[in-house]
C-alpha positions, 0 to 999 in steps of 0.5 A, a space after each residue: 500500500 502506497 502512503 497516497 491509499 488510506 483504504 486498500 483492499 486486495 484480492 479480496 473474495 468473500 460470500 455469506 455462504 459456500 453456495 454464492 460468492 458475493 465478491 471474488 478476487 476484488 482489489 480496489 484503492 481509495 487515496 486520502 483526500 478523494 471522493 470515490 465511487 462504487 456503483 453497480 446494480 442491487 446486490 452486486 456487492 458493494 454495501 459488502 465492501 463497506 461492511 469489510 472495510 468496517 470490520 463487520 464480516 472478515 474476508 475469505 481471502 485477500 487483505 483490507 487494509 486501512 491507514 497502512 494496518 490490516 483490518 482484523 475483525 478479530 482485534 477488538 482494541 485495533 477495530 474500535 481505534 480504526 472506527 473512531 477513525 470512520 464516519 457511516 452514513 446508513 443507507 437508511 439514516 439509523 437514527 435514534 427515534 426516540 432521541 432529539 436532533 441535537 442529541 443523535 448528533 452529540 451521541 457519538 461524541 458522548 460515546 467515544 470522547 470525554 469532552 464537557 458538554 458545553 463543548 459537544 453543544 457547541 461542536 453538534 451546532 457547527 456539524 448541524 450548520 454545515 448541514 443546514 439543520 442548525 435551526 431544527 436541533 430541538 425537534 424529534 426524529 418523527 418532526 423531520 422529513 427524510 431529506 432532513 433525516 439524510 443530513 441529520 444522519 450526515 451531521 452525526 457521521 461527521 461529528 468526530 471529524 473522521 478522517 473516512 466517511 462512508 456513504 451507503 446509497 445516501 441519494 435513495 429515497 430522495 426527491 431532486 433538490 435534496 438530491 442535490 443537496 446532498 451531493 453538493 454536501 458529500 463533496 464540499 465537506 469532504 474538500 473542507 475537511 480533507 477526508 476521503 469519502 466512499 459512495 456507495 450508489 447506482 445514482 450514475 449522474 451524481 456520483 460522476 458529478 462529485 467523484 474523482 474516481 468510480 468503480 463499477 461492480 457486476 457480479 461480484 468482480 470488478 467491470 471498470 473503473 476510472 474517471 466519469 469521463 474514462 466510463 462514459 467513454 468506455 466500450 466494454 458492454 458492462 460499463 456501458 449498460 449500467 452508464 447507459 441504463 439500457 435493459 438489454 445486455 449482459 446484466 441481466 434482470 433475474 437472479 439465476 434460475 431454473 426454468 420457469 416451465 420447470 421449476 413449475 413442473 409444467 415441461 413434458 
């Protein structure tokens, strides 16, 4: 691993179950202070990657490393130290319900630092700032909207000022302008605060608009990868099906199966 990757993961397969492999020989590098992408299609592998990265699920075979350090889920003191290191935006917020804005984004500099509280106030009034929602920290979860939740989210993963941030689908589920609003979020705060950032996303348009760099996962193995520009222009029919978004190639729609007249029973 060169000084330039914060995160490199090499040759990395791995699968719930010896039936499906969900990543096989996988080798991806993220640099320190760039936006990176990693698209592809439900399923194909890429909240799996966040979860090794994380030191949730441990690999088969192949190697993560972050900051230079293998990643071994097994190292309980060395894991914790690595996701203090690490903000997750969760494709879906995980914010606690039954907490107030202001409280989901002080939780984790409750949890993992000493500071007086008048410090953490003032610290979850800037992260709430730079989100927009500085005038919301008062209300309760069920008083936002889900584009307001994305950002809350968003505040919370930046709170301990991570020097990784990682976003699983944060596009999903919103209309046009949150859309947009959050793209412009992930890339100017990641400029502001020099981390490195990982998408996780098929929103095509909006990755290439914030990104450096993009990988494009299908069927568990690496299709492409380069700037927007490199995969528009590529001709590989993979990449360009999924660029494209066209219904016919060699992604297909269904998940392997027997034929339908025979899983049915109605073949002679």
């Amino acid at each position: 691993m060169t000084n330039d990757n914060l995160v490199q993961i090499d040759h990395v397969t791995f699968g719930y179950d010896r039936r499906r492999t969900i990543l096989t020989d996988v080798s991806l590098a993220f640099p320190r202070g760039q936006v990176v992408a990693i698209m592809g299609s439900s399923g194909c592998g890429k909240t799996t990657l966040l979860r090794l990265i994380g030191g949730v699920i441990r690999p088969q075979s192949g190697t993560i490393l972050f900051d230079g350090e293998r990643v071994d889920p097994s190292d309980l003191d060395k894991l914790f130290a690595l996701r203090r290191r690490l903000g997750m935006l969760f494709q879906f917020g995980a914010l606690f319900t039954d907490l107030s804005v202001f409280d989901n984004v002080a939780f984790p500099l409750r949890e993992h630092t000493n500071l007086p509280e008048p410090m953490i106030r003032d610290i979850v009034l800037m992260k709430l700032n730079a989100v927009g929602l500085r005038g919301a920290a008062s209300l309760r979860i069920a008083e936002v909207s889900g584009g307001m939740a994305r950002r809350i989210a968003l505040a919370r993963a930046i709170a301990l000022d991570p020097e990784l941030i990682m976003y699983d689908e944060p596009f999903a589920g919103l209309d046009p302008i949150s859309v947009g609003v959050a793209a412009n979020l992930i890339r100017r705060l990641n400029d502001a605060t020099d981390a490195t950032s990982i998408i996780v996303s098929h929103d095509v348009d909006e990755c290439f608009q914030i990104c450096d760099y993009a990988y494009l996962i299908s069927s568990g193995r690496i299709a492409g990868h380069g700037t927007a520009a490199q995969l528009r222009a590529s001709e590989d029919p993979e990449v360009r099906q999924f660029i494209r978004g066209e219904p016919d190639g060699p992604v297909r729609f269904h998940y392997p199966a027997p034929p339908i007249d025979k899983e049915l029973g109605l073949s002679a």
